[in-house]
N, C-alpha and C positions, 0 to 999 in steps of 0.2 A: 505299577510296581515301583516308581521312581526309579532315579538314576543309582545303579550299581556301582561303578567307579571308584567311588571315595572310600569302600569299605577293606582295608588289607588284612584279609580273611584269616584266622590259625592253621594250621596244618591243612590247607587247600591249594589245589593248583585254581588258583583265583581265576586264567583267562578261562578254563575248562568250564569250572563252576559258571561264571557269567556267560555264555555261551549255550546253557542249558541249565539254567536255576532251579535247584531243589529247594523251594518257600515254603518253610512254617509257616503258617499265621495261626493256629491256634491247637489245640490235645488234649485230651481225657481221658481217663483211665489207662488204656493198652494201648491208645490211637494219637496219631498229630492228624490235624486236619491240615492240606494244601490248600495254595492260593487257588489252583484249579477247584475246590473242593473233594478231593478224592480223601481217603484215609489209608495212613498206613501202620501197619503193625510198628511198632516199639521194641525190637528184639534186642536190643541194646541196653535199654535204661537209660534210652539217649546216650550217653558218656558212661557206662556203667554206676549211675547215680540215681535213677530215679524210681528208688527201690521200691516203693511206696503208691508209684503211680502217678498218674498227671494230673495236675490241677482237683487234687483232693479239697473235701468239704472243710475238714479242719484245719488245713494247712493253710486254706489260701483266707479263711476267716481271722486265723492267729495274725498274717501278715496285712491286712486289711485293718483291723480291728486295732497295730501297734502303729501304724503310720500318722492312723489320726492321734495316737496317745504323744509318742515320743519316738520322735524321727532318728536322732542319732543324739548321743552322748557317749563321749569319748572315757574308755578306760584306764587314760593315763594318771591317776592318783586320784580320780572320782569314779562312780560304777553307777550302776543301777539292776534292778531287782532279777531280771531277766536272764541275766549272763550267770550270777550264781545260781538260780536254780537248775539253767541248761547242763552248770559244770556239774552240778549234785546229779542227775540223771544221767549223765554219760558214765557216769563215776561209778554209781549202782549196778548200769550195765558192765562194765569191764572186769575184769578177770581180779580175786581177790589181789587187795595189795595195792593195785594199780588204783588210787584214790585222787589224784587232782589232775585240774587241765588247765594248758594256756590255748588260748583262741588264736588262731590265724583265719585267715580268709581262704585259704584253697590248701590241698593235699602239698604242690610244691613246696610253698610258703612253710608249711608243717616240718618237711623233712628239712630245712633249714635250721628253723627253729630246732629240730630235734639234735643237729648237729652241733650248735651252739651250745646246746646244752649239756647233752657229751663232756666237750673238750670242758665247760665251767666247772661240771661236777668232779671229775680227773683233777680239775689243778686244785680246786678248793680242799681237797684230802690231802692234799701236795704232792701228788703227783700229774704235777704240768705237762711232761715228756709224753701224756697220751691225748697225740693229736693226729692220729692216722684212723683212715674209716674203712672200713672192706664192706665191699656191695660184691655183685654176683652178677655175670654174663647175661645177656638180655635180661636185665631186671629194670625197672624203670622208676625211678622215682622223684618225677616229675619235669618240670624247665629250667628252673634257675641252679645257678650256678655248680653250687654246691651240690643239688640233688644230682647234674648230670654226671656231675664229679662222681660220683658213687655210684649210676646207674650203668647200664655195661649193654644199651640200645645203640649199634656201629651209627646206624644212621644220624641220629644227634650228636655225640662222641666226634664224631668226621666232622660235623660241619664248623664246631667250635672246640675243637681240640686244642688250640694253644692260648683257651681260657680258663679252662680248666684247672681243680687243684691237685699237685701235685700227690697229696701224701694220701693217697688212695690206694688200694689195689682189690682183686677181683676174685671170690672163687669162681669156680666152673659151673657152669649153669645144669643142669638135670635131665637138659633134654637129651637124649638117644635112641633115634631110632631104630637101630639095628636090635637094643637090646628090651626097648621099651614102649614099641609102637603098637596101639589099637589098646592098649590097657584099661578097661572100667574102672574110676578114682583112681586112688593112691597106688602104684607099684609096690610088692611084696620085695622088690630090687631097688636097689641103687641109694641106701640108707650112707652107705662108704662114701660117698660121695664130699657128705661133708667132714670125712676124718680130710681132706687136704686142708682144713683150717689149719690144723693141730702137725700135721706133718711138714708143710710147703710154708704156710702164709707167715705163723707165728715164727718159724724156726729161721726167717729171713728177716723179716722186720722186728723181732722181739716182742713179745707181749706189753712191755713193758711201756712200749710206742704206739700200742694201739688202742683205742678210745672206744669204738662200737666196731659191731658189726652189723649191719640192713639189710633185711631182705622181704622180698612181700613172703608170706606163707604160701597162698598161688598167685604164682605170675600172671599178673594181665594182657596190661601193653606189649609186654613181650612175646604174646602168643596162647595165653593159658597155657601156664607150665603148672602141674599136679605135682608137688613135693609125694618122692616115696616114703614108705613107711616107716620112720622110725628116723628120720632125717631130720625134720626141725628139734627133736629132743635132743640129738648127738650135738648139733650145733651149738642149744641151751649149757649142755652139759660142757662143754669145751669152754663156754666164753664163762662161766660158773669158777672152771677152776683154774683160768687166766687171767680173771679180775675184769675183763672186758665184757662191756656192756652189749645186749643184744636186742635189736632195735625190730620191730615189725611194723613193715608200712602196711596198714589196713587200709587204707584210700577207698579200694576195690572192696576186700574181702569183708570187710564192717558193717555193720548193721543188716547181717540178717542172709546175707549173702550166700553162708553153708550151714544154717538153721540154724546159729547159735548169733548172740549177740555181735559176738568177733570170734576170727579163726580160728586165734590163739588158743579162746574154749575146745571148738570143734576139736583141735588137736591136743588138748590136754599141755599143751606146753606155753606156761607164760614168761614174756618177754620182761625187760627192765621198763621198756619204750614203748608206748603204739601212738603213730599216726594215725589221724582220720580226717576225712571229707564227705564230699559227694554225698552219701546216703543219710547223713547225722540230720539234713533238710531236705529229703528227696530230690536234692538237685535246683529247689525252688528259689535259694537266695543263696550267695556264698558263703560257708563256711567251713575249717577246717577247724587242725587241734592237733594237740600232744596231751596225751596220758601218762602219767609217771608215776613210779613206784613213790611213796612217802617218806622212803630213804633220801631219795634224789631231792626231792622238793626240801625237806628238812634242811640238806647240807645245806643249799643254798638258804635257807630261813636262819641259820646259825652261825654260819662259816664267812656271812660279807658283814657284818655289823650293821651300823644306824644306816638308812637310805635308799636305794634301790638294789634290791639283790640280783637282778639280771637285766644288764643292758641291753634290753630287745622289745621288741613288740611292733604292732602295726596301727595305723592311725584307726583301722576300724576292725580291729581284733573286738571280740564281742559285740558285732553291733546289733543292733536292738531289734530292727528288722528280722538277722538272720537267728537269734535267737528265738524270737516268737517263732519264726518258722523250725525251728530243731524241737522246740516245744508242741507244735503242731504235729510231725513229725510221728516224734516220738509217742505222743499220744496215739496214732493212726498206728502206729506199729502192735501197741501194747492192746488197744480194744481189738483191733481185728485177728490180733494174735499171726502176723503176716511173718514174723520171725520162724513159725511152725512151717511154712508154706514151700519148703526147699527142702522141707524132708518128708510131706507128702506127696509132692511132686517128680520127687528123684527119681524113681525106675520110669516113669514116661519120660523124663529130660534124660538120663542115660540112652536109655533105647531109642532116641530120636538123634542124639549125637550121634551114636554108634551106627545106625543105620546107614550110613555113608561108607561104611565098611565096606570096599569092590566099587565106589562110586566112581565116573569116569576121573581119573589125576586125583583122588586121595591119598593120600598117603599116611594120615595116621588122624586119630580123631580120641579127643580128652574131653574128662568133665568132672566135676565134682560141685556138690551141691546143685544150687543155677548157676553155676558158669562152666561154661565148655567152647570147642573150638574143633574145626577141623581141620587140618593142614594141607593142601595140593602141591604138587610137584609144579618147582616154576618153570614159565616157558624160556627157553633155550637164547639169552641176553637180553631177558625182558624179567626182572624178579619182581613180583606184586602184579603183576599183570591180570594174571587171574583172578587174584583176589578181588582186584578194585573192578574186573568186569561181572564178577559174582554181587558182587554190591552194588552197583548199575544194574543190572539186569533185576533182583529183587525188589529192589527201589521202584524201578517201572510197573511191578508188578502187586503193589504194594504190601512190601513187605523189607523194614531195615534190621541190616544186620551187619556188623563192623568189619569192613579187609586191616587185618594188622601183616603187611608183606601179602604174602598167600594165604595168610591161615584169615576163616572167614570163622568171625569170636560171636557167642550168644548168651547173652546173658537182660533175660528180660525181668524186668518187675515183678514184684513178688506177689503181685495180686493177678497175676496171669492163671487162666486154665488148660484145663489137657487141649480143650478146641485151641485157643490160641499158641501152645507149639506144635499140633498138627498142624496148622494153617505154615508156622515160620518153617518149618521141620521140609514138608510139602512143597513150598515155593523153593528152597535152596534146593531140592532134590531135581522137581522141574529144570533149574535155572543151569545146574549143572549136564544135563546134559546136551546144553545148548552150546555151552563153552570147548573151543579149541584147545 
C-alpha cells in the first residue's frame, strides 16, 4: 500500500483514517472495488457527483481519446473546439434565458466566480453600492473564501471566522422539526419563510446595498434540506421587485438529480445565476461553471469597452480534458435517458427513506427526487457521533453512505436499481440497530 504519511487528507481525521484505511483502487457502474477486493455499494455518487456512474464506456473513451489529441490549452485569449461546444450544451440544458457559461474547475471556484460577478454586473449599470450577498443557515457553498462568506455551515464559519467577508448576511434556514418533520418532498408549510427577505434582511441593509441572494434549491451539505412549497418562487419574486440578483448553486442538484436537467426546472422558478459542478463530468475530471442570463453577459460585452471585460478566470477553466469528459458525460446522460431515472425511481427511493420512520434515534427523515437524508438524535456531548458510526458500520458492510453531523445523506447514481436501494436502504436499517 505504501507509506500513508505524506498525504494531509480533505475533511478527514487523517490519524483515524490511517489507522484503518478505507482504499479505492478501482469502480464500475454502482460499485468501488477495495484494496482487499471486496465491493461496495456507491450510495453517495462518491461526493454527490457521480451521477452517471463509475468508469462509463463513453466517458472514460472521450477522456482517453483527448489526451492523445490535446493535453491542455489555455483559454486565456486563445480556445479551442471543446470548451464551446461543452458551453452550447450546458446552455441547451438550462432553464430558458440562461444562455452562456464561464468554466471554473470545481462548484467552490464557481460560487466565487458567481460573486464576482454580481458585484461587476451592479456597478457596470452604476449601481456600485450592491456589494452585499445573503446566503441562508446551513447552506453550503463550498471552501474558499467567499463561498464560506455566504454559506451559514457553523462548523466551517467557526474555524475561519475572522477571514471571512464582512458584507454578508443569512436568511433562516427551513428546517423545523417541530413543524416539519417525516414530510414526503416538499412541505405544503413554511413557503413564509422566505418573506424574512423582504421584512428583516432588506429593510436593515437596503436593497439598494444588496447584489444577490444564494441559495441551493435543496440543501445538501447541510443535511438535505427540501425547500417547502411555494418558497423558492417567493424568494424569485422578492429579489425581481428589489433589483437583486438570485443566484442558485446547483453543485448538487444539477444534472439530473430531481429528473429535470436543474432544479430550477423541477421547481418552475428560474434564477438570474446557476452554479454547476460535480455531475456536468460525472465526477470523472474537474469541472464547474456559471450559467447566466444574456442580460448579464451583454452588460459586461457592452458596458467595459475595447479589452477584457472581466478580470477573472482560472489557468485551466475549460480544460480540454474535462470538457471531453462533460461531453462524454452528457452524451451518457442524453442516450440513456438517465435524466428520466429519479422520477421512475421516486416512490421506491421515498419509501426507503421514509422507512426509518420509528427506527432506533431518528428523528426525521427527507427526500426528493434521488436525494434524501435521515436525521438521528445526537448522543448527549458527542454531535456526529452517530452519524460517522452509521458510516463505519455500512462501510464494513459494504455499503457507503455520507454522515453529514448525524444526518446519514443518500444520494446514489442515476443508473442505480430498485435491488441496489434495497441493498443501501437494508444495510443502514441493519446497521442501525446496532448503534447506541
Amino acid at each position: 500500500m505504501g507509506n500513508l504519511e505524506h498525504y494531509w487528507m480533505p475533511y478527514t481525521d487523517n490519524p483515524r483514517f490511517k489507522l484503518a484505511p478505507k482504499m479505492i483502487v478501482g469502480a464500475k457502474d454502482m460499485h468501488y472495488r477495495l484494496a482487499d477486493g471486496r465491493e461496495v455499494l456507491d450510495g453517495l455518487a462518491t461526493l454527490w457527483c457521480v451521477n452517471a456512474g463509475h468508469c462509463r464506456p463513453k466517458i472514460v473513451e472521450a477522456i482517453r481519446k483527448q489526451a492523445g489529441e490535446l493535453d491542455f490549452a489555455s483559454s486565456f485569449s486563445t480556445g479551442h473546439p471543446l470548451a464551446f461546444a461543452v458551453a452550447e450544451r450546458v446552455a441547451e440544458l438550462a432553464p430558458t434565458g440562461l444562455d452562456h457559461v464561464f468554466f471554473t474547475n470545481s462548484g467552490s471556484e464557481a460560487v466565487d466566480t458567481v460573486m464576482k460577478m454580481a458585484v461587476g454586473y451592479h456597478r457596470l449599470r452604476g449601481e456600485g453600492a450592491r456589494t452585499r450577498f445573503i446566503g441562508r443557515e446551513k447552506g453550503y457553498h463550498g471552501v474558499n473564501i467567499g463561498g464560506m462568506s455566504v454559506s451559514g455551515v457553523p462548523v466551517n464559519r467557526k474555524a475561519y471566522g475572522g477571514l471571512l467577508l464582512g458584507g454578508t448576511d443569512h436568511l433562516r434556514h427551513t428546517h423545523d422539526l417541530s413543524a416539519r418533520a417525516f414530510v414526503r418532498g416538499c412541505s405544503p408549510t413554511g413557503a413564509e419563510l422566505a418573506d424574512e427577505l423582504e421584512q428583516r434582511i432588506i429593510p436593515l441593509h437596503d436593497a439598494s446595498n444588496i447584489a444577490a441572494v444564494i441559495v441551493e434549491p435543496v440543501s445538501g451539505a447541510g443535511g438535505v434540506l427540501v425547500p417547502p412549497q411555494g418558497y423558492l418562487q417567493r424568494l424569485r419574486d422578492i429579489c425581481t421587485r428589489h433589483g437583486i440578483l438570485l443566484i442558485f448553486d446547483e453543485v448538487i442538484c444539477g444534472f439530473g438529480r430531481l429528473g429535470k436537467p436543474f432544479a430550477s426546472q423541477y421547481f418552475g422558478v428560474t434564477p438570474d445565476m446557476i452554479t454547476f459542478a460535480k455531475g456536468v463530468t460525472s465526477g470523472s475530471v474537474p469541472l464547474g461553471g456559471v450559467i447566466v442570463k444574456k442580460e448579464i453577459y451583454d452588460t459586461f460585452m457592452k458596458s467595459s469597452g475595447a479589452g477584457v471585460q472581466f478580470f477573472h478566470g482560472y489557468t485551466y477553466s475549460g480544460h480540454p480534458l474535462a470538457c471531453a469528459a462533460a461531453l462524454g458525460t452528457l452524451d451518457t446522460y442524453a442516450e440513456e435517458k438517465l435524466f428520466d431515472r429519479p422520477n421512475e425511481l421516486a416512490k421506491a427511493f421515498e419509501d426507503g427513506v421514509h422507512s426509518f420512520k420509528g427506527a432506533p434515534h431518528v428523528i426525521d427523515c427527507r427526500n426528493l427526487g434521488l436525494i434524501g437524508a435521515i436525521e438521528m438524535a445526537p448522543r448527549e456531548g458527542a454531535p456526529g457521533a452517530r452519524g460517522f458510526e452509521v458510516f463505519e458500520k455500512c462501510w464494513d458492510k459494504g455499503v457507503f453512505v455520507r454522515p453529514v453531523g448525524d444526518n446519514v445523506a443518500f444520494c446514489p447514481p442515476l443508473i442505480c436499481e430498485k435491488k441496489h436501494l434495497d441493498q443501501m436502504f437494508g444495510t443502514v436499517a441493519e446497521v442501525l440497530r446496532t448503534v447506541a
